[in-house]
C-alpha positions in Angstrom: -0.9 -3.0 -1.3 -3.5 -0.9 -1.6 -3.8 -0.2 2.2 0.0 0.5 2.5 -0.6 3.6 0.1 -3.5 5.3 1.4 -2.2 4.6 5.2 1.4 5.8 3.8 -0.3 9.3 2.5 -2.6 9.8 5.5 -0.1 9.1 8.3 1.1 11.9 10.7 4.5 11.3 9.1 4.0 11.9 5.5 5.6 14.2 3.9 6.6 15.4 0.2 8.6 12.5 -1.1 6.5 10.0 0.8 3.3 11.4 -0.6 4.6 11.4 -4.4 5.6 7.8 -3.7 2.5 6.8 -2.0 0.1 8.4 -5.0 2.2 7.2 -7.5 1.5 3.8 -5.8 -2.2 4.4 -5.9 -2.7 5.4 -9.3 -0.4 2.2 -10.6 -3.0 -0.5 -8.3 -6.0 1.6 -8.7 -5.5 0.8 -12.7 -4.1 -2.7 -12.6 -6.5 -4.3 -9.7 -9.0 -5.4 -11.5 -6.8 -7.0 -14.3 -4.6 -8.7 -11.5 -7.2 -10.6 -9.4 -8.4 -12.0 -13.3 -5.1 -13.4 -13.6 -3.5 -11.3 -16.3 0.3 -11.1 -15.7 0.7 -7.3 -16.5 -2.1 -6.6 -14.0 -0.3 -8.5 -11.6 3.3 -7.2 -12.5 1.6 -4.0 -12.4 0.5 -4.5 -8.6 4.0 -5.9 -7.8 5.4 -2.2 -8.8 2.5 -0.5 -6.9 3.7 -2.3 -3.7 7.3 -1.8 -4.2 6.7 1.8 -4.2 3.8 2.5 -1.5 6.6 0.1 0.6 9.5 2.8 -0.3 7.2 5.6 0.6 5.8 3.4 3.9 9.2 2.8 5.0 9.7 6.2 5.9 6.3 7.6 7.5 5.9 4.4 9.8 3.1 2.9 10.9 -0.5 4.4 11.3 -3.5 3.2 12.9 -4.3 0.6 10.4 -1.5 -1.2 11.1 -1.7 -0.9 14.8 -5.0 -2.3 14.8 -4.2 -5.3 12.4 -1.8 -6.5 14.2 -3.4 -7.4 17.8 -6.6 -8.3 15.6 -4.4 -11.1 13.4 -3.4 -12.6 17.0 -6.9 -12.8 18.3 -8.3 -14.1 15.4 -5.9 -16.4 13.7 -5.7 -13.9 10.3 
């Protein structure tokens, strides 16, 4: 989720909308991580919305290096 928002923002493709949607995104995980991988519902609700929205704002930049270098990797190495 996480990865999705900072790649979103930092992509070639970003642009006003996508970068209010892809901090938004941040500053919703950023604050509900920890609380999340504990197990707390809310944390984990929380990080459901963060995705949802660095997804909306990823949608629209495509993909950046990240992604292209995750996907050739995953084959290779069975993750």
């Amino acid at each position: 989720a996480l990865v999705h928002a900072v790649e979103g923002y930092i992509t070639k493709g970003a642009w006003e909308l996508t970068d209010m949607l892809h901090l938004k995104a941040i500053e919703i995980i950023g604050r509900s991580l920890r609380s999340a991988v504990a197990g707390d519902f809310g944390g984990r609700e929380a990080m459901s919305l963060g995705q949802y929205i660095a997804g909306m704002g990823f949608s629209n930049v495509g993909l950046g290096i990240v992604h292209s270098m995750a996907h050739p990797l995953s084959a290779v190495y069975d993750i």
